[in-house]
C-alpha positions in Angstrom: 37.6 -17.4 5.3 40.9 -18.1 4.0 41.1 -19.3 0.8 43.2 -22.9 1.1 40.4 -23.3 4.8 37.7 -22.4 1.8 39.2 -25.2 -0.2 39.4 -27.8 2.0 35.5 -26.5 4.0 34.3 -27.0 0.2 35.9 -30.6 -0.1 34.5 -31.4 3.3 31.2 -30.4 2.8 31.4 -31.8 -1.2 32.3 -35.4 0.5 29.2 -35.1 3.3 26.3 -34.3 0.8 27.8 -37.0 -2.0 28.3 -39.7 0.6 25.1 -38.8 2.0 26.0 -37.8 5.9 25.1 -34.0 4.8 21.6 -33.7 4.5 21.2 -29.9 3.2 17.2 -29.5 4.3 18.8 -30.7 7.9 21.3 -27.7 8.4 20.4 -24.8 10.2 20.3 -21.5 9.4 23.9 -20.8 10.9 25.8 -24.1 9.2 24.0 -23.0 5.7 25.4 -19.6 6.4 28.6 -21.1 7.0 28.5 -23.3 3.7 27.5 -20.6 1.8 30.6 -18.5 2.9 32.8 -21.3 1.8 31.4 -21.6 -1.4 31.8 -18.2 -2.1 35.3 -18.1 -1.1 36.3 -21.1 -2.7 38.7 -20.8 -5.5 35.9 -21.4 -8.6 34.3 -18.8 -11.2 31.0 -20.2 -10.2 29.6 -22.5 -6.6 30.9 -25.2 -6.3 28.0 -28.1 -8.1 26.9 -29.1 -4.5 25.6 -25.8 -3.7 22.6 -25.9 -5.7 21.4 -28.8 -3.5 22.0 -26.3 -0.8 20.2 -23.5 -2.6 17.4 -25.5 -3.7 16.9 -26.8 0.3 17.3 -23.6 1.9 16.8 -20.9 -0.4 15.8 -18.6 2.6 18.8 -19.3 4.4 21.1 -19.2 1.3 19.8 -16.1 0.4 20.3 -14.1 3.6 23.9 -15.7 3.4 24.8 -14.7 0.0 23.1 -11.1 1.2 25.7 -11.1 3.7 28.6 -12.3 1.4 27.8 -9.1 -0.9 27.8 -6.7 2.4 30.7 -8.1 3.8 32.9 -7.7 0.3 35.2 -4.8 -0.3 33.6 -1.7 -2.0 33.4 -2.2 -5.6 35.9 0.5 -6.5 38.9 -0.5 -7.8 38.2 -4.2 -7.9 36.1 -6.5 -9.1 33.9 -8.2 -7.2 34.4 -11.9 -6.5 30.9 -13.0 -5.6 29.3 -11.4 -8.6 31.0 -13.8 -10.7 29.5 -16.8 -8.7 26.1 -15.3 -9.0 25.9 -14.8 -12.5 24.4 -18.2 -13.2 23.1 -18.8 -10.0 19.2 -17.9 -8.9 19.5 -14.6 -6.7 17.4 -14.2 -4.2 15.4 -10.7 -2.7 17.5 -10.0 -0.2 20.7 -10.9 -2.0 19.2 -8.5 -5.1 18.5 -5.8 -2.1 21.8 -6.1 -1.2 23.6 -5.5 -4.6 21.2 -2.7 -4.8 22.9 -1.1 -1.8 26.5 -1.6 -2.9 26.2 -0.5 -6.6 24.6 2.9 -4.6 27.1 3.7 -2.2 29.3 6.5 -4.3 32.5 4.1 -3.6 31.1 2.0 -5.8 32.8 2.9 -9.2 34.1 -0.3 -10.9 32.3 -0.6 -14.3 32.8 -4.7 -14.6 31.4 -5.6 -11.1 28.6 -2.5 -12.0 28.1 -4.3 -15.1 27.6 -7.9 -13.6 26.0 -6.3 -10.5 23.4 -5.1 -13.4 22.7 -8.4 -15.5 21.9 -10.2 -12.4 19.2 -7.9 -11.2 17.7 -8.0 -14.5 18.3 -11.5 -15.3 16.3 -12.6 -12.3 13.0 -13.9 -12.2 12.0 -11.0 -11.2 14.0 -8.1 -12.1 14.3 -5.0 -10.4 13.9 -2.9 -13.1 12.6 0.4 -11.6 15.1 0.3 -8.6 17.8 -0.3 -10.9 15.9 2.7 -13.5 16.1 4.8 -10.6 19.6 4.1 -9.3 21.1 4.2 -13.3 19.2 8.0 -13.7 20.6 9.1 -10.6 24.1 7.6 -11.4 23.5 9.1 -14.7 22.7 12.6 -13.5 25.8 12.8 -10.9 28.4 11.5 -13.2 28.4 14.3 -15.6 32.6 14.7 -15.2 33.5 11.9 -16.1 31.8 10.3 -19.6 32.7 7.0 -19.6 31.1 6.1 -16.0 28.2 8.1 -17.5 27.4 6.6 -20.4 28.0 3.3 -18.8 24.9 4.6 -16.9 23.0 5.7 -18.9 22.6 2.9 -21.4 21.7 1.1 -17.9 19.0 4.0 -18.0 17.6 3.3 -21.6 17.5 -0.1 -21.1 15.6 0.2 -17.6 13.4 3.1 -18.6 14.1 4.6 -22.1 11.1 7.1 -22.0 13.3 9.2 -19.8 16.4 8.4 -20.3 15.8 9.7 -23.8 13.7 12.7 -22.4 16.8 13.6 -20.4 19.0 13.2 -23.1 17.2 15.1 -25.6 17.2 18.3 -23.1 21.1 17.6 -22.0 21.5 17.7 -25.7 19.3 21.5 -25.7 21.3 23.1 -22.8 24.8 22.9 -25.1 23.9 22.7 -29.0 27.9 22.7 -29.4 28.9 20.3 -31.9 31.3 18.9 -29.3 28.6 18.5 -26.6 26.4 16.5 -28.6 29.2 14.1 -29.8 30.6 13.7 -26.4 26.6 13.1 -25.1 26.2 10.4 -27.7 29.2 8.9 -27.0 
C-alpha cells in the first residue's frame, strides 16, 4: 500500500467509524485485514486512534493481520522496522508475537533497534514469551561470538530472559580464555 493511498484509506475509514457508517464488530475478516494494512502503512509513529476500536472488536482478525504486516516487511537488517514502532504501545497478539519470533530468528535479521523493539514488545505483553525469546537470545548469543556488539546486545537479552544460564555460560566463556583482554571484551 502506497503511502499517500494509506493516508487517504486511513482518513476514509477514520470518517466511517466517527460518523458511525463503519461498524468495526461488522467487518469481515478480509476488510479488517485491509484496515489493518492501512494503519500500518499510514504515515504515524503509532495506529492511527481509530484502530483500537478495531482491535478491541476483532482482536482475532487484527491479530492475524498485524501477523501478516510483520511477515510481509523487509528483513530487519539494515533497516528498521516500521511496524515495530506502531506496536510498541499497542496490545500484541499470539500470532503477531509468533511472528516477531520468526523474523528476529531468521540470520538476516541483524538490526539492533528493530531487535531491541522486537524484544520489549514480547516481554511487555500480557503474556511474555520469555523462554522463546531465552532461547532465541542464548542461541543468538552463542553464534555471534565475531562480532561483540551484536553479542552482547544478546546476551543482556539472555540475562534478563534467563540469567541462571546466561551467567553459567558466561562464567565458562570467561574460563576458556583467562586473558585479561578476553575477559574485558566478554564483559563489555
Amino acid at each position: 500500500v502506497p503511502e499517500f493511498d494509506a493516508m487517504i484509506a486511513a482518513a476514509a475509514v477514520q470518517f466511517g467509524i466517527e460518523g458511525g457508517q463503519l461498524h468495526p464488530a461488522a467487518l469481515s475478516f478480509e476488510d479488517v485485514a485491509l484496515i489493518t494494512k492501512c494503519a500500518a502503512h499510514a504515515p504515524l509513529w503509532k495506529f492511527p486512534p481509530w484502530f483500537a476500536q478495531v482491535a478491541a472488536s476483532q482482536a482475532d482478525a487484527v491479530d492475524a493481520a498485524v501477523a501478516e504486516c510483520i511477515e510481509l516487511e523487509w528483513e530487519w537488517d539494515a533497516e528498521s522496522s516500521d511496524i515495530l514502532e506502531k506496536l510498541q504501545d499497542f496490545p500484541v497478539g499470539p500470532k503477531a508475537q509468533d511472528a516477531i519470533i520468526s523474523k528476529l530468528s531468521r540470520p538476516s535479521c541483524r538490526n539492533l533497534d528493530s531487535s531491541s523493539v522486537a524484544i520489549d514488545i514480547l516481554l511487555n505483553t500480557n503474556t511474555p514469551l520469555t523462554t522463546a525469546v531465552a532461547e532465541l537470545a542464548r542461541g543468538r548469543t552463542l553464534m555471534a561470538a565475531a562480532n561483540e556488539s551484536y553479542r552482547g546486545f544478546w546476551f543482556s537479552v539472555w540475562l534478563r530472559t534467563g540469567p541462571d544460564a546466561a551467567i553459567t555460560f558466561w562464567e565458562n566463556d570467561l574460563t576458556r580464555d583467562p586473558s585479561h583482554d578476553a575477559i574485558i571484551v566478554s564483559a563489555c
